[in-house]
C-alpha positions in Angstrom: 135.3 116.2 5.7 137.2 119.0 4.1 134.0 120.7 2.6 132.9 120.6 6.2 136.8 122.1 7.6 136.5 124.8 5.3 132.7 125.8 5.7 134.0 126.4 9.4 136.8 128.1 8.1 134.6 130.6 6.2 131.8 130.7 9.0 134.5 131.6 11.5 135.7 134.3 9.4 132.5 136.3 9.4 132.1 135.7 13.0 135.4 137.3 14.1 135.0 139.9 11.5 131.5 141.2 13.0 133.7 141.0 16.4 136.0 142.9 15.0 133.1 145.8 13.6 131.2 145.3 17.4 135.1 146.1 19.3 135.4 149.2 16.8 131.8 150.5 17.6 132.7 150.3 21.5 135.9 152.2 21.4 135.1 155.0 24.1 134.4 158.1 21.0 136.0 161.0 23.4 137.8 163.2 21.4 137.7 165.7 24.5 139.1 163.5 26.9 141.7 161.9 24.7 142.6 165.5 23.5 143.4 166.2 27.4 145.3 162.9 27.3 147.4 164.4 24.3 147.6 167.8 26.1 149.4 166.5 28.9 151.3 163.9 27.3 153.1 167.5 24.7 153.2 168.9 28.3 155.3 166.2 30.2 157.4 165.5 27.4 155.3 162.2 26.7 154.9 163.3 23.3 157.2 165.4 21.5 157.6 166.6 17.8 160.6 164.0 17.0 158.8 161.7 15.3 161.5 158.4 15.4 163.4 157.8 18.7 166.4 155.7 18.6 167.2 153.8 21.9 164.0 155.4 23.2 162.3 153.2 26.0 160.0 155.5 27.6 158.5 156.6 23.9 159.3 154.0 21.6 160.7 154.2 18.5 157.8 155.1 15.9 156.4 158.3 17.5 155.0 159.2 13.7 152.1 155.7 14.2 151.6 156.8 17.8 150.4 160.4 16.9 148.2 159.1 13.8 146.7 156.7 16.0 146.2 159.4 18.7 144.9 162.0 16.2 142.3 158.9 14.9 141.2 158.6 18.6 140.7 162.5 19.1 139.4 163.8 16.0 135.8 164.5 16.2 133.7 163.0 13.7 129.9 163.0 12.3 129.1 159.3 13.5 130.7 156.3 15.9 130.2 154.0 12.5 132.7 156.7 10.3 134.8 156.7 12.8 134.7 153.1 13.7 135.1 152.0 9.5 136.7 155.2 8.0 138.4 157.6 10.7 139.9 160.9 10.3 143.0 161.8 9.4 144.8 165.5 8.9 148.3 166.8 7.2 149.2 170.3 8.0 149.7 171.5 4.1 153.2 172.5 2.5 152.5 175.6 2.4 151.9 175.7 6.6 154.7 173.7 7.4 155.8 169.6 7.1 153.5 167.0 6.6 155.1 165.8 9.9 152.5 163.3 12.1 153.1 164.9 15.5 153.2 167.9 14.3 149.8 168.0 13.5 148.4 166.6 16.4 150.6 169.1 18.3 148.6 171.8 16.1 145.3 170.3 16.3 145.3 169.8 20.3 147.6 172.1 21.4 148.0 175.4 19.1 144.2 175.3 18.4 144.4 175.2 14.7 141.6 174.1 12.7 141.2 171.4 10.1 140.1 173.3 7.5 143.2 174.6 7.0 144.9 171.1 6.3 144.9 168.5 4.1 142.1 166.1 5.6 140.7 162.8 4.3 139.3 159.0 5.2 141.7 156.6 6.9 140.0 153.7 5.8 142.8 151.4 4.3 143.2 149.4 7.8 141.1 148.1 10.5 143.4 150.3 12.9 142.5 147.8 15.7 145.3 149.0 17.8 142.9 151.8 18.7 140.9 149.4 20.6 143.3 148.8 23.7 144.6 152.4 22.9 141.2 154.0 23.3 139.8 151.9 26.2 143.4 152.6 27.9 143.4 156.5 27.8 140.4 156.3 29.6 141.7 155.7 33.1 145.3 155.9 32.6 148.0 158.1 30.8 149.6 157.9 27.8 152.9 157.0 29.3 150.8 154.1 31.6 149.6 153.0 28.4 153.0 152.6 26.3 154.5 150.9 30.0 151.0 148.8 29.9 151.7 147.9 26.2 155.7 146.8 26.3 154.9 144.6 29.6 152.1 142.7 27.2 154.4 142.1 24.1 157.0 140.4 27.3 154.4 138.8 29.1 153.3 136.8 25.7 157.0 136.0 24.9 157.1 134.7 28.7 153.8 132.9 27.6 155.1 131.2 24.1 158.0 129.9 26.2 156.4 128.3 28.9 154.4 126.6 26.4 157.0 125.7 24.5 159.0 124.0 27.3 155.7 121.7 28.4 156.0 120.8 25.0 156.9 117.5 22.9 160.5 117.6 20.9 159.4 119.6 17.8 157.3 122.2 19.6 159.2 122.3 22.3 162.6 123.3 20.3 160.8 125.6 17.4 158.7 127.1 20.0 161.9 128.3 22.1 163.5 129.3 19.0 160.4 131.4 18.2 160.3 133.3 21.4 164.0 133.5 21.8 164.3 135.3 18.6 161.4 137.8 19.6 163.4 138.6 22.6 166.2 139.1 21.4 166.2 140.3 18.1 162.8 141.4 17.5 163.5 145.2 18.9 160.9 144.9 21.5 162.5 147.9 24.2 161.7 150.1 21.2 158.9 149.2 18.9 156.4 147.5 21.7 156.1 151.0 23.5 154.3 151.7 20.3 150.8 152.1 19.8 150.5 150.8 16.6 153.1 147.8 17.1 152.3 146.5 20.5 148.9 144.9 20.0 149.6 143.3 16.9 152.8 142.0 18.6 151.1 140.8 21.3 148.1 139.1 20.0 150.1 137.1 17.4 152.6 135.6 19.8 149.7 135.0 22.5 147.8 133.1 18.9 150.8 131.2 18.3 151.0 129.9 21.7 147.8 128.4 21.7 149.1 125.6 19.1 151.7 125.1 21.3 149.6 124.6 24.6 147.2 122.0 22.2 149.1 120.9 19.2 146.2 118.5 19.0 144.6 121.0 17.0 147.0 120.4 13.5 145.7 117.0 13.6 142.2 117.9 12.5 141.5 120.1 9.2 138.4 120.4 10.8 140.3 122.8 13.7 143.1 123.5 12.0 141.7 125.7 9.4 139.5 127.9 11.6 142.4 128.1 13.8 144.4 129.5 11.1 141.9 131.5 9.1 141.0 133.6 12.4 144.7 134.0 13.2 145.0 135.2 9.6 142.1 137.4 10.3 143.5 138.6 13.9 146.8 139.9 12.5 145.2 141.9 9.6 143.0 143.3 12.7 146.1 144.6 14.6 148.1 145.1 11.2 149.2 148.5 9.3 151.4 146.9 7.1 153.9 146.7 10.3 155.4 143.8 8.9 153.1 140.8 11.0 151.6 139.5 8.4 154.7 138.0 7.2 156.3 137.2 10.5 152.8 135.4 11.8 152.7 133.3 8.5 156.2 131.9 8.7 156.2 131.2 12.8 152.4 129.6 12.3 153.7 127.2 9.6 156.9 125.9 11.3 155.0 125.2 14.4 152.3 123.4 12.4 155.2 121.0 11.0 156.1 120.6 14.4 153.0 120.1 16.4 152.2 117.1 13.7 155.5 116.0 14.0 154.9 116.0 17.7 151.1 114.4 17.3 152.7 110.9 15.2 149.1 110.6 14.3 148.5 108.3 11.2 147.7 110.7 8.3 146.7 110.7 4.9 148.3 114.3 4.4 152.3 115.0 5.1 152.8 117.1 7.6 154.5 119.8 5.4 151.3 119.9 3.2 149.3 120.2 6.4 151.7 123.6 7.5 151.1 124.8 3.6 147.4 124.3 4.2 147.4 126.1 7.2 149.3 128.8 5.6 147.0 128.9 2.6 143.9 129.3 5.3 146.3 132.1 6.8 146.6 133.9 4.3 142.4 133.0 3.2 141.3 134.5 6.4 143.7 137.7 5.9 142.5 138.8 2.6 138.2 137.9 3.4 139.3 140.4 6.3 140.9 142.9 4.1 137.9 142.9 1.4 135.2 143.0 3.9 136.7 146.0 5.7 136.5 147.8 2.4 133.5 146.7 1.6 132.3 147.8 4.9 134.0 151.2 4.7 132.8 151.9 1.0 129.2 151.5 2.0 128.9 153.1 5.4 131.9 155.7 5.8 134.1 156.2 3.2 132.5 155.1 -0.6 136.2 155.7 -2.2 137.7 153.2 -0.2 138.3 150.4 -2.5 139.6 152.8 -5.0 141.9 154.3 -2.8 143.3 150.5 -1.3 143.8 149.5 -4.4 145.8 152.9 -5.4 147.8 152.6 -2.4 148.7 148.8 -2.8 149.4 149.5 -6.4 152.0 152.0 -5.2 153.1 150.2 -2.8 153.8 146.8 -5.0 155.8 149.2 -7.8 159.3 148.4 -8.2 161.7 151.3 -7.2 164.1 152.8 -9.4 167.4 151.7 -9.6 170.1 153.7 -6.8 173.8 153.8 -6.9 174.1 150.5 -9.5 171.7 148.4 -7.6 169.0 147.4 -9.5 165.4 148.4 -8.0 164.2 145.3 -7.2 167.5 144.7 -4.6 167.7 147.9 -3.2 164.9 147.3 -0.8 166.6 144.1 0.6 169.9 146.1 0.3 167.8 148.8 2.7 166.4 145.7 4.9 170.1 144.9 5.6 171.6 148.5 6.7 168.6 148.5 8.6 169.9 145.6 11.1 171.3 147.9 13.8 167.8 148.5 14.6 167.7 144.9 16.1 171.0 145.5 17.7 170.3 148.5 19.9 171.4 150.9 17.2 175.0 149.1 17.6 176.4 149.2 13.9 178.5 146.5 14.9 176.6 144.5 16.3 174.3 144.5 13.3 177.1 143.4 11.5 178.1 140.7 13.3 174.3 139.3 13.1 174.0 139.7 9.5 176.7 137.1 9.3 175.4 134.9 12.1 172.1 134.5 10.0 173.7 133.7 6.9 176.2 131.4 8.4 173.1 129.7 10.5 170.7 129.6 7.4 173.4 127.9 5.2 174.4 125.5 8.3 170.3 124.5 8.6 170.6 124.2 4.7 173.5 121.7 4.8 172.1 120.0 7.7 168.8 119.3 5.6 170.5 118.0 2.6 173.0 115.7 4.3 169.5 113.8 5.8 167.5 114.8 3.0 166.7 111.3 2.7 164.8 111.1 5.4 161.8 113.0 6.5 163.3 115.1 9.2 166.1 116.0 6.7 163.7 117.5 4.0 161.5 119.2 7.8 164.9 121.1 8.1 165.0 122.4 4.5 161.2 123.3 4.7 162.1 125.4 7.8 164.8 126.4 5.9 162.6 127.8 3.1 159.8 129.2 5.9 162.9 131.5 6.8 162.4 133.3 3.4 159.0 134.3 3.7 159.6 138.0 4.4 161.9 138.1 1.1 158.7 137.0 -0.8 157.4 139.9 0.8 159.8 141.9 0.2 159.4 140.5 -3.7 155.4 141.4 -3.6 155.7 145.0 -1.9 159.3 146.1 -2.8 158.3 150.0 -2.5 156.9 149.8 0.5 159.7 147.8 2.0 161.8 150.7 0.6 159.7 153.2 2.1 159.2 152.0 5.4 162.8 149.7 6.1 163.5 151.1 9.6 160.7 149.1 11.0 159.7 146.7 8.3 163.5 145.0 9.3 161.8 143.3 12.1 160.9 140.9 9.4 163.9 139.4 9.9 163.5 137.7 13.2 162.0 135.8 10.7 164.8 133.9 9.0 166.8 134.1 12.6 164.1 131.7 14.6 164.2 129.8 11.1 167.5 129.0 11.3 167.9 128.2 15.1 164.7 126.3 14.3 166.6 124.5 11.7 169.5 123.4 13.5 167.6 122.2 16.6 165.4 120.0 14.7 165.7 116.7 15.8 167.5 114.7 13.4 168.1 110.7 13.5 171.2 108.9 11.9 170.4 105.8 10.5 172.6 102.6 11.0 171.8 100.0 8.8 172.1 96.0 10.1 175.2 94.7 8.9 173.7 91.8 7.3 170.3 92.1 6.1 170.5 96.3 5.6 167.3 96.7 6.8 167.2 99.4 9.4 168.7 98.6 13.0 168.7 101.1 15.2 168.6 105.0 15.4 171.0 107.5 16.8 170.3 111.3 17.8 172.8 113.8 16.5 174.2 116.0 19.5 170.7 118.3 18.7 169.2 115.2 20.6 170.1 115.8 23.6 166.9 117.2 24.9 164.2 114.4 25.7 160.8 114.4 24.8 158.2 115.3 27.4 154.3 116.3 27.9 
């Protein structure tokens, strides 16, 4: 039974990842007609050479990933394989100017400079699959359609997560609306999902996750489960650029695994916490098969340094930065993460402020709530949420320089711990009563958090 779970794990791996190779080869490969895209976009004011907006609707936030990405669609190359697997990428050189993303593109399509003058090598470190709905998009519509087109996606599969959530049982129902709640809310949507490099990602792992919600049948076989999971896994590392999904899909996918067993009441040999570690173990399986075939793919048709420069990068990436202003290195990143908030706030220190202290206060309140029943099974559920919450500071703990690096967005992590905790304290919890004679177990009463009923 489980030999046969995870040979369709494995199987379903390779198939999604020659999807993902056949979407890649498709990609319209027009760098003339994406360069009059670009053109017009520097001409409207679409694009411009400030490379991170603050409180920017109409561009988004990350302008520096939405002119790589564009510079990856436009720049000519020798074959659709190279720049399906390995794609181009220039710097304008010190000596020109900054190594600034927009400003290059700005050069390249605009001024008319040549790339033989810049620093130039292989992309080949991601899948870039953002460049998919990018590329196909430019072809009828403008860039500025296309960031619109993008942020109403990211909504629409919050709108869909919810709905799916409210058809649901207790457990999904209540996670699931904590889920999507804290995406619209505190995720920074109005400013990251114009992105080009954010938006997909985004959308595809909140559609993913509403799937389980719609049929939470699907945690009660290993035999579904683990596909499921594996090609979610494999889905986010698709859409990913080290944008900070990885962790966020992980931690969301195993706290509405416990609940959509929880939800199921099946008879089963396996707990149902073990069953949302397995699922985040197959996760995690399908991310890094995805990762190593990518490079694997790259090194032999596009870019045959691509392993070596992966690992070099990751190596970097996983240092541990030197110590600043007392703090020792391995803090300062989450010290960063943390006077990065305002970014989920609308740029309103404040208000950053004031969350900060709402999540600790809520974490703390799910922790107590989980210890007082930890007796009892949905006690120790409560903690396990509890500890989901701290995924993205294991993250933080594997790739602390590139947390350091790359704070201002990489703080979206921590809608994370925020849907944790209101996942936490929604959890429904029974007090038991014992009988006053035999003490055997007489009746069960909600807690307040009850007060929703179950329904289908």
């Amino acid at each position: 039974m489980i030999g046969r779970a995870i040979a369709r794990m494995l199987g379903s791996i390779l198939i999604v990842n020659a999807i993902f190779l056949g979407l890649m080869l498709i990609t319209p490969y027009d760098p003339v007609g994406v360069g009059d895209r670009i053109r017009a976009a520097f001409a409207t004011g679409d694009l411009g050479l400030e490379e991170y907006r603050r409180r920017d609707i109409r561009h988004g936030w990350h302008q520096y990933n939405d002119c790589a990405v564009l510079q990856l669609l436009s720049a000519p190359d020798s074959s659709r394989v190279s720049r399906a697997l390995a794609p181009r990428w220039s710097f304008l050189r010190a000596d020109v100017g900054e190594n600034l993303s927009c400003g290059t593109l700005k050069a390249l399509t605009v001024d008319g400079a040549s790339r033989d003058s810049m620093t130039n090598y292989r992309y080949s470190r991601y899948w870039h699959g953002y460049m998919v709905p990018v590329g196909f998009g430019l072809q009828v519509m403008n860039l500025a359609h296309v960031r619109r087109l993008l942020l109403i996606s990211v909504c629409i599969s919050i709108v869909v997560l919810t709905a799916a959530a409210l058809r649901a049982r207790s457990h999904s129902r209540r996670t699931g609306l904590a889920i999507a709640g804290a995406a619209a809310f505190f995720w920074g949507v109005p400013y990251f999902d114009p992105g080009l490099s954010h938006a997909p990602g985004d959308a595809a792992l909140l559609l993913a996750l509403a799937i389980l919600v719609f049929r939470p049948a699907l945690s009660a076989d290993l035999g579904a489960l683990l596909p499921y999971s594996a090609v979610f896994g494999a889905v986010v590392v698709f859409f990913e650029a080290f944008t900070g999904q990885l962790p966020i899909a992980s931690a969301w996918l195993a706290a509405l695994v416990l609940a959509a067993v929880r939800d199921e009441s099946r008879p089963s040999a396996i707990d149902a916490r073990v069953v949302a570690l397995v699922a985040l173990g197959a996760f995690g399986v399908g991310g890094v098969i995805t990762v190593v075939i990518k490079q694997i793919l790259a090194a032999l048709f596009a870019e045959p340094a691509a392993g070596s420069a992966f690992m070099n990068r990751l190596g970097g990436y996983m240092a541990v930065p030197a110590p600043r202003d007392g703090i020792p290195g391995l803090l300062v990143p989450y010290v960063q993460l943390v006077s990065r908030m305002f970014a989920l706030t609308e740029w309103h220190r404040a208000a950053a402020r004031v969350l900060v202290w709402a999540l600790v206060i809520g974490w703390f309140l799910g922790v107590a709530r989980g210890w007082r029943h930890r007796h009892d099974v949905a006690g120790r559920d409560v903690i396990f949420l509890c500890a989901i919450g701290l995924l993205p500071a294991l993250w933080v703990l594997v790739v602390p320089t590139h947390t350091l690096i790359h704070a201002s967005f990489m703080v979206r992590m921590t809608v994370v711990p925020i849907s944790m905790a209101a996942a936490a304290l929604l959890w429904p919890v029974r007090t038991r009563t014992a009988a006053p004679t035999t003490g055997e177990i007489a009746r069960e009463t909600p807690e307040p958090f009850d007060g929703v009923t179950a329904h289908r």
